[in-house]
C-alpha positions in Angstrom: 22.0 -64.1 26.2 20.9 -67.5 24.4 22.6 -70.3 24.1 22.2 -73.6 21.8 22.2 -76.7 23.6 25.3 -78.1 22.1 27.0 -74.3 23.7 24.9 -75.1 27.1 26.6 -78.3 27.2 30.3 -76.7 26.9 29.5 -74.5 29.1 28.3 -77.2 31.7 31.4 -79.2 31.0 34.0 -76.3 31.6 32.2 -75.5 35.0 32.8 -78.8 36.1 36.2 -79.5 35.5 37.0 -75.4 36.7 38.5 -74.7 40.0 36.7 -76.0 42.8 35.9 -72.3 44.3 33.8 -71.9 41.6 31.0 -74.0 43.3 32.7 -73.4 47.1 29.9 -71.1 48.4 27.2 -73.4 47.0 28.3 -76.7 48.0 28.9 -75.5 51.3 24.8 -74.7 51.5 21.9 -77.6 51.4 19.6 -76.5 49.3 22.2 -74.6 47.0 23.6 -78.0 46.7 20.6 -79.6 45.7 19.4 -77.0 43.0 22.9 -77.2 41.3 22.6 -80.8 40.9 19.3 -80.4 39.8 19.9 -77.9 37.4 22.8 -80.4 36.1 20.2 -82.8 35.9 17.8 -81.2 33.8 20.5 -79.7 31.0 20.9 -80.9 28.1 23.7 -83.4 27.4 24.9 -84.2 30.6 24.6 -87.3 32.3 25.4 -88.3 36.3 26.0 -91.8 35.1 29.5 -91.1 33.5 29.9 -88.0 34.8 32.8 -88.4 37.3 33.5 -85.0 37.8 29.9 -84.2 38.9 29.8 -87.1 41.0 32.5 -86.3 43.0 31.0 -82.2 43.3 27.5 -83.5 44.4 26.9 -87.4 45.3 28.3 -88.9 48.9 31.1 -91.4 48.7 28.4 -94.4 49.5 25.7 -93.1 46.7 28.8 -92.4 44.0 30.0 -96.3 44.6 26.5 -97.7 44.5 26.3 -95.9 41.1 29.9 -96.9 40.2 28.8 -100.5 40.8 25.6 -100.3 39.1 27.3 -98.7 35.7 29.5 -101.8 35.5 27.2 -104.6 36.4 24.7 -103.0 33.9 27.6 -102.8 31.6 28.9 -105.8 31.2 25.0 -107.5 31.2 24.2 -105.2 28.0 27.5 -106.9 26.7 25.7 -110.2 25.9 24.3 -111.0 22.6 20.6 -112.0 24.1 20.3 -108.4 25.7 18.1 -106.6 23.4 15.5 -104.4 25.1 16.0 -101.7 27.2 16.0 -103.1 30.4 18.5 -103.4 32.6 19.5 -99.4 31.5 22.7 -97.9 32.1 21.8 -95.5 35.3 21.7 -91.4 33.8 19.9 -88.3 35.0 16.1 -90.3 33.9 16.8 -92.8 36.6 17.8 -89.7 39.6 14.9 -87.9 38.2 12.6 -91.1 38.1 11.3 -90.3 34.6 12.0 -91.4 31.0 10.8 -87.6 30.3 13.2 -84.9 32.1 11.4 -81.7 34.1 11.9 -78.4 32.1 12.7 -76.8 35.4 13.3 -77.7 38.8 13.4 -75.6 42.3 14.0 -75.6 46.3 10.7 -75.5 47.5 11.4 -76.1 51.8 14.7 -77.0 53.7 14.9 -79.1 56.8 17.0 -81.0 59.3 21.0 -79.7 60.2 23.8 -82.0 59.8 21.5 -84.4 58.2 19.5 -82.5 55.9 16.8 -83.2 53.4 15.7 -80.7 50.7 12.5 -80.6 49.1 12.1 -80.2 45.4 9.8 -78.8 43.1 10.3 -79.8 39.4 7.7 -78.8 36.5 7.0 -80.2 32.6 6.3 -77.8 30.3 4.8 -77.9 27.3 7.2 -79.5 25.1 7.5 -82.4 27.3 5.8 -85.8 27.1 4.0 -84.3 30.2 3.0 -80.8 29.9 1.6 -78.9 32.8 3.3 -81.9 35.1 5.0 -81.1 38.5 6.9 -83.9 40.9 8.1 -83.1 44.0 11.4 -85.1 45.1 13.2 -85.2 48.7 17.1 -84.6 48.0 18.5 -85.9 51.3 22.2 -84.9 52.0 25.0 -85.5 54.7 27.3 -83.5 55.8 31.3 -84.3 54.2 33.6 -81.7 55.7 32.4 -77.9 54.7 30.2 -79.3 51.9 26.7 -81.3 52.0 26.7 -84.0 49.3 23.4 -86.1 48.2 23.0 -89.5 49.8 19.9 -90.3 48.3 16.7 -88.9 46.5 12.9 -90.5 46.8 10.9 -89.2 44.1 7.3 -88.8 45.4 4.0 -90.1 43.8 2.8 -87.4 41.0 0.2 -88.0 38.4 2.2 -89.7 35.8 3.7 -91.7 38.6 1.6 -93.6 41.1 4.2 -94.7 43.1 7.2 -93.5 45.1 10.7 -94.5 44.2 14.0 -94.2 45.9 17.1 -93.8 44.1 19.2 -96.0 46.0 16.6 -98.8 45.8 16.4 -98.3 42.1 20.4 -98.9 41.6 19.5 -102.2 44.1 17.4 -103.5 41.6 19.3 -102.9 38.0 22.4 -104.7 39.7 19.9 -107.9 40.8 18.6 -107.3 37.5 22.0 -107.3 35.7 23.8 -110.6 37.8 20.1 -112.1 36.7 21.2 -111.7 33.2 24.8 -112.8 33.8 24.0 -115.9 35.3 22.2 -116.6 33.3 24.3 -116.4 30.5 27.4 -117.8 32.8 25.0 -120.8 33.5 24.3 -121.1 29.6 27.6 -120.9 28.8 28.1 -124.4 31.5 25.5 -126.5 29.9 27.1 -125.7 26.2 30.5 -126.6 27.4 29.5 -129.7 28.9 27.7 -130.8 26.3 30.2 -130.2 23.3 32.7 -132.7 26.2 29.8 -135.1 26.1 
């Protein structure tokens, strides 16, 4: 059966915020783990940034309070009247994905390691997509939490649209340097105006 995007969405949503033994016997598996947050990543309307609820399902408590952090620094920089590009941007599914461009389609491709495991991903761009006929792979690497492995990190690897590796954990580094740049600056501004109007 099809479904519209807006209906995929709903359907995401109600998934999420179902009983947890819904997901039990895939969280409980690596690479089932990583392919459901990848599938989450790649549907329509749903973002990892805001979404608590999937956070708590998929990320590790470290990566979800890095990303907590992140989403209010970033915040609170976009805030100020001199922000006007796009950069420092709130972190969403284009910044775990490492693309502005989301994959049509994404899959396990190898499984390794035990307690500390990392999982290999396969995603593709089909034709529709700013790059068609593209494929990334990514290394999901998860911990252990209890019965359930939960994703600690994820290094996109070099593809053809992207010379260079990135790490998801580095990248959240980086916008929170990049927001405290921005706010003090401003908080520095803000000084030099005050002391001059008691001049």
């Amino acid at each position: 059966m099809l479904t519209t995007k807006p209906l995929r969405a709903a359907l995401w949503a109600a998934l999420l915020s179902a009983s947890p033994s819904l997901f039990a016997a895939d969280v409980a598996n690596g690479s089932k783990m990583a392919q459901a947050l990848f599938d989450y990543l790649v549907a329509p309307r749903t973002d990892i940034g805001a979404d608590t609820v999937a956070q708590e399902r998929w990320l590790a408590p470290d990566l979800r309070s890095e990303l907590g952090q992140t989403v209010e620094l970033v915040t609170k920089a976009r805030q100020l009247p001199e922000m006007d590009g796009p950069d420092p941007a709130v972190p969403d599914n284009t910044l775990f994905l490492s693309s502005w461009d989301l994959p049509t389609k994404c899959e396990v491709s190898r499984e390794d390691g035990a307690d500390h495991k990392v999982v290999l991903m396969l995603c593709r761009w089909g034709p529709k997509t700013d790059y068609p006929g593209a494929s990334r792979r990514y290394s999901v690497r998860l911990k252990r939490e209890g019965n359930a492995y939960l994703v600690t990190d994820i290094l996109a690897h070099p593809s053809k649209y992207a010379s260079q590796e990135t790490l998801l954990t580095r990248e959240l580094r980086n916008l929170r340097a990049e927001a405290r740049d921005w706010l003090t600056r401003r908080y520095k501004q803000n000084s030099s105006e005050s002391h001059d109007r008691r001049r």
